[in-house]
N, C-alpha and C positions, 0 to 999 in steps of 0.2 A: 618425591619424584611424582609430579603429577601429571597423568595421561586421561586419555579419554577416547570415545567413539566418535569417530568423524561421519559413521552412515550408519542408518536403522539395518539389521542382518536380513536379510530376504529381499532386498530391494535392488531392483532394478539397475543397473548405471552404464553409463556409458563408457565401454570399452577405450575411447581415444580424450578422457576427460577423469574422473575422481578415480578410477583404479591404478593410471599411471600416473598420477600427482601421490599417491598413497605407495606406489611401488620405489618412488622415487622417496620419499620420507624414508619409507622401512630401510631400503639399499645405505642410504646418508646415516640413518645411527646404527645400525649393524657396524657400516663399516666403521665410523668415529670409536665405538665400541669395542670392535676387533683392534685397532691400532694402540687403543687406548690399555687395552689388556696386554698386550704383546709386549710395551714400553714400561709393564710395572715391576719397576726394579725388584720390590721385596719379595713377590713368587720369582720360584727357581724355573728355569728355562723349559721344566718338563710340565710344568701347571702354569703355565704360558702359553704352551703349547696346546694344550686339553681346553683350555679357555677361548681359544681360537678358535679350533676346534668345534667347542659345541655351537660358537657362535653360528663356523658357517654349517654346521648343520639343521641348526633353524630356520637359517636362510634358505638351504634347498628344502625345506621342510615346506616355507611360506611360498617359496616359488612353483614347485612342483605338486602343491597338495593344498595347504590355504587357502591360498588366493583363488583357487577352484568354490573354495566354500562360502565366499563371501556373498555369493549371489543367491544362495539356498536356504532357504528357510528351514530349521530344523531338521538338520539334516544330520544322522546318526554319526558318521565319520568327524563332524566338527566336536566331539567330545572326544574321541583319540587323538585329535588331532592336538588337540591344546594340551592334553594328558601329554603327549611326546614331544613336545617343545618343551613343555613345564617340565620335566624331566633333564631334557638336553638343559635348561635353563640351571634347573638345580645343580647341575655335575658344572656346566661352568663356574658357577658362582662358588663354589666349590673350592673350585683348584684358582681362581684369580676373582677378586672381592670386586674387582672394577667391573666386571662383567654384567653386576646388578645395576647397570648402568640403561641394560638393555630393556630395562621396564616401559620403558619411555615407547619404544616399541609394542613389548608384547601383550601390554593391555588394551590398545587401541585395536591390536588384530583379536584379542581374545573378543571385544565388543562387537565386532563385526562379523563373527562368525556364530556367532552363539545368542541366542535370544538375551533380555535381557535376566529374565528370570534364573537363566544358568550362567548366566558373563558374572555375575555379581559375583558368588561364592566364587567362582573361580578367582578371578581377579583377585580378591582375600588374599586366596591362599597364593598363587603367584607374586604377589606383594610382598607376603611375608615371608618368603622363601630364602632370601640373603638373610632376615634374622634367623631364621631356623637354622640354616647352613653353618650361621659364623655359631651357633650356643651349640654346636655338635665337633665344629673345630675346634673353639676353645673349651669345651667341658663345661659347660651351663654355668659359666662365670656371670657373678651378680652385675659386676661392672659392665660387661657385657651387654647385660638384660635392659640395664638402665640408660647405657647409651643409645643404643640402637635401637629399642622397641620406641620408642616417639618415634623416631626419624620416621620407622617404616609402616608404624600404628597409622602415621597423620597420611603417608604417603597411599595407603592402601584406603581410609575415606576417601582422600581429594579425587584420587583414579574412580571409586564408584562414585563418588555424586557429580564428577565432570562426564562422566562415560553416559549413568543414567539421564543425567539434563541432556544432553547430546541429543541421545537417543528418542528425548522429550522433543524436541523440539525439533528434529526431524520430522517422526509422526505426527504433529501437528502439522508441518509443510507440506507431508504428502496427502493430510487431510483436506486442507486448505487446497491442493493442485486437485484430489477428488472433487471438491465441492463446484473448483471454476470449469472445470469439463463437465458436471451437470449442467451447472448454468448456461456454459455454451452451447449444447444440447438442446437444452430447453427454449432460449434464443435463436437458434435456427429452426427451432418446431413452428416459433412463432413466426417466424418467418414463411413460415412453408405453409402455414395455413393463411397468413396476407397477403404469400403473392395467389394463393388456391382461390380465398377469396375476391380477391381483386380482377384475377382472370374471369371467373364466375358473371360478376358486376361488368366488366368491360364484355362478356356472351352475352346479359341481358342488355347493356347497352344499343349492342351490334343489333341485335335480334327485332328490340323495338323498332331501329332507325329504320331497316328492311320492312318492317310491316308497314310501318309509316309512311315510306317515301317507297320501294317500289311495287311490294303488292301494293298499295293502294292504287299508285300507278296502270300497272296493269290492271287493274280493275275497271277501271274508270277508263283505258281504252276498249278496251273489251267491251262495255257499255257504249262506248260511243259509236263505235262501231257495225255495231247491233240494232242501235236506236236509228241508224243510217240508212242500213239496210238487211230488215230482219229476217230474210230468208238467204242473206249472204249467196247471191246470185252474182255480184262481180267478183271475178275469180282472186283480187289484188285484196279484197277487200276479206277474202273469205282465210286466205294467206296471214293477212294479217293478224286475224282472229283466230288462230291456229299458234302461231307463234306467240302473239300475249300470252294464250292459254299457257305454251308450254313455258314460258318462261315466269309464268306467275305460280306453276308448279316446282318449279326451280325453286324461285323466291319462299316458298313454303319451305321446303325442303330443308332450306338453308335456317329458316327461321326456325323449323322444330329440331334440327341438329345441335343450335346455340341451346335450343331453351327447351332441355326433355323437360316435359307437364308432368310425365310420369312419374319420373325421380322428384317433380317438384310437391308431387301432391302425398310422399309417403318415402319408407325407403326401399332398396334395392328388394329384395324379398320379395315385398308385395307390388310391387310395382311390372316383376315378372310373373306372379299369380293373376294379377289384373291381365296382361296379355296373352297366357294362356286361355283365362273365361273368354275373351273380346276375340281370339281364334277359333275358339269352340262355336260360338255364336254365333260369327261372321262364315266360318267355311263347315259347319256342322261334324268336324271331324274331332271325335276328343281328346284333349291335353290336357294331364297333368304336371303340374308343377310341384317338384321338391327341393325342399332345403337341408340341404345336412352342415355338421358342422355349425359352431357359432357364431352368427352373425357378428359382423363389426362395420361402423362406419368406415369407407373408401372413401380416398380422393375422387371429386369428383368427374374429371376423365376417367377414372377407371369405370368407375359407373354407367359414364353414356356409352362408353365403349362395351361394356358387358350387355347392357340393355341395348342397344342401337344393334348388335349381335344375335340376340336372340331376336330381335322384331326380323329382322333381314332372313335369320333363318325359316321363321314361320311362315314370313310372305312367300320365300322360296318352297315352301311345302305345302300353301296352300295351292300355288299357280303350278309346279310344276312334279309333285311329287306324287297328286290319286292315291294318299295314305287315306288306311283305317285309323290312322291313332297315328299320337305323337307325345312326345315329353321332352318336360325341359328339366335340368336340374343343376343348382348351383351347389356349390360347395366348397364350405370355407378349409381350408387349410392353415398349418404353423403361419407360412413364409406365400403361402398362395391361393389364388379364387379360382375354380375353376368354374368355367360353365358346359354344359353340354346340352345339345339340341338334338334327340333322334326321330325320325318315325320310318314307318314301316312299310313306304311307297314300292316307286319304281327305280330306283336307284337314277346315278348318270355315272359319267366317267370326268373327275373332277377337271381332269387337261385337257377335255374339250370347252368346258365352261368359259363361254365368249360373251358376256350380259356385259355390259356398259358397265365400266370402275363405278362403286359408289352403290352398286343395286344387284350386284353378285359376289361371287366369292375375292374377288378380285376388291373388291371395297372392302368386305371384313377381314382382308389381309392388311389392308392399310391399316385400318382402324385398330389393329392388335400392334401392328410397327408401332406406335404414336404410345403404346404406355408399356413398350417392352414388352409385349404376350408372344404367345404361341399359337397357332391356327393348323387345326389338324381334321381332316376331311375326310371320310371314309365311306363309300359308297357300292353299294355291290344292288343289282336288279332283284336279287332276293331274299334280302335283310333288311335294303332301305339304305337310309345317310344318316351320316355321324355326324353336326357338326360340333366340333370341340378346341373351348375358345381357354386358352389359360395364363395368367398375368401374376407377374409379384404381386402380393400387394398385404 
């Protein structure tokens, strides 16, 4: 009688897929097996009945309580649980010889509930179980021994080397499904840094064009302009040169948002140590910069955004805060970066904050929207401002 494991024991399955093709098996030889017992002339109709019997109570055994186990990995109850079927198994086989019929069944469930290190002996000894039963019915008759120990010797190998190869070869598929979820993994990492880089490439693109074609532009009107009339005495003319101006500020603006020099010339860390000295320097007021936490390279939005965040807060504390001191500090986290910007001015009230999108608070909101951060503002006239910038990453 040879059976086998259809699933590795601990694994996963899909509830409308191999446990009710496997319910539907166990249901079909139970019952072949119950019919088959009931219809055997040579037990009398009370060991016909016992044979039924244990049948279906394996079945509520498997229904009720197995088929619970088959998802669990070592899990203590799956060794009563096969002890109390092996049991019921035994008292049928017992009282009607057809009943060992139901092996075809119980080693397949014994495989999948039980490691294989414990399925094996069990299975053995469930194997052996009708020869045992019948050398105790008949009195350890030699005739006996000699008939039926092949039959259930070969039947009890074929059930472990078809249950263990099963099981082989299983865990090899669920290896092989581990291995193709790295790999797709790893294929979309690469992906993520080709399109990171490519955007990168398409920012220095943009950036050069810009320098290229409209600062240089306003440049060269602005020049002309000037070289026209250089005390800019007609008022259209002075207008003019007003306007290049401000839209070759623009044009900058735009060209160092594509292309931070800062992030270009080192990484994030020091690229915010560099702007605290060049604050210190520029508005005499001191800032320190720290880093806590392990550095790790970030995508690069997160970056312009953390850094374009700290520059925006410091110019806001140099123009409008009359602080002694200021600090910045980054800090890496599991799952996130925090930045923080404080000093110890004159505070404001952040809901009146009306500066033009892009050069108040109102642009480092954007700027945190764009890589999923959080923007939190805290300001009082006798503490100072908090700014605190924080993003996955």
């Amino acid at each position: 009688m040879t059976v086998g494991a259809a699933v590795k024991p601990g694994e996963q399955r899909d509830p409308t897929g191999p446990d009710r093709r496997w319910d539907l098996f166990f249901g079909i030889v139970a019952a072949g097996v119950a019919v088959t017992a009931y219809a055997e002339t040579a037990a009398t109709v009370a060991a016909r009945v016992v044979g039924v019997l244990s049948i279906v109570v394996i079945a509520l055994l498997h229904a009720f309580w197995g088929r619970r186990l088959v998802d669990r990995e070592n899990d203590p109850r799956a060794v009563l649980f096969v002890v109390a079927a092996g049991l019921a198994f035994a008292v049928g086989t017992y009282a009607v010889t057809s009943v060992s019929y139901l092996l075809f069944a119980l080693c397949p469930l014994t495989f999948l509930v039980l490691p294989v290190r414990r399925a094996v002996p069990a299975v053995v000894l469930i194997s052996l179980t009708p020869l045992i039963v019948a050398l105790l019915r008949n009195g350890f008759q030699r005739e006996v021994l000699t008939q039926l120990a092949p039959i259930f010797v070969v039947s009890a190998a074929i059930s472990v080397w078809l249950g263990t190869w099963i099981n082989r070869v299983v865990e090899q598929s669920r290896e092989r499904a581990e291995l193709i979820a790295d790999l797709e993994t790893s294929r979309a990492e690469v992906a993520r840094l080709s399109r990171e880089a490519g955007v990168a490439a398409e920012r220095d693109r943009l950036a050069g064009e810009i320098h290229d074609s409209l600062a240089q532009g306003f440049t060269s009107i602005i020049t002309l302009l000037q070289a026209a009339d250089p005390e800019l005495r007609d008022e259209r003319l002075a207008l003019a040169v007003r306007t290049a101006k401000e839209n070759l500020a623009e044009s900058r603006t735009l060209i160092a948002a594509l292309t931070p020099s800062a992030l270009a010339d080192g990484s994030l860390p020091e690229a915010l140590r560099r702007q605290a000295a060049r604050f210190t320097a520029e508005a005499g007021i001191p800032a320190v910069c720290r880093v806590t936490g392990d550095p790790r390279p970030l995508p690069t939005a997160v970056e312009v955004v953390l850094l374009r965040t700290a520059q925006e807060a410091l110019t806001n504390v140099r123009r409008h805060a009359a602080a002694s001191e200021a600090g910045v500090l980054l800090a890496y986290g599991e799952t996130t970066v925090r930045l923080v910007v404080r000093d110890d001015g004159r505070g404001f009230h952040p809901a009146e904050d009306h500066r033009p999108a892009g050069f108040g608070l109102a642009g480092m909101r954007a700027r945190a929207v764009q890589v999923a951060g959080r923007l939190t503002v805290r300001s009082d006239p006798d503490t100072g401002t908090t700014v605190e910038l924080e993003v996955p990453a």
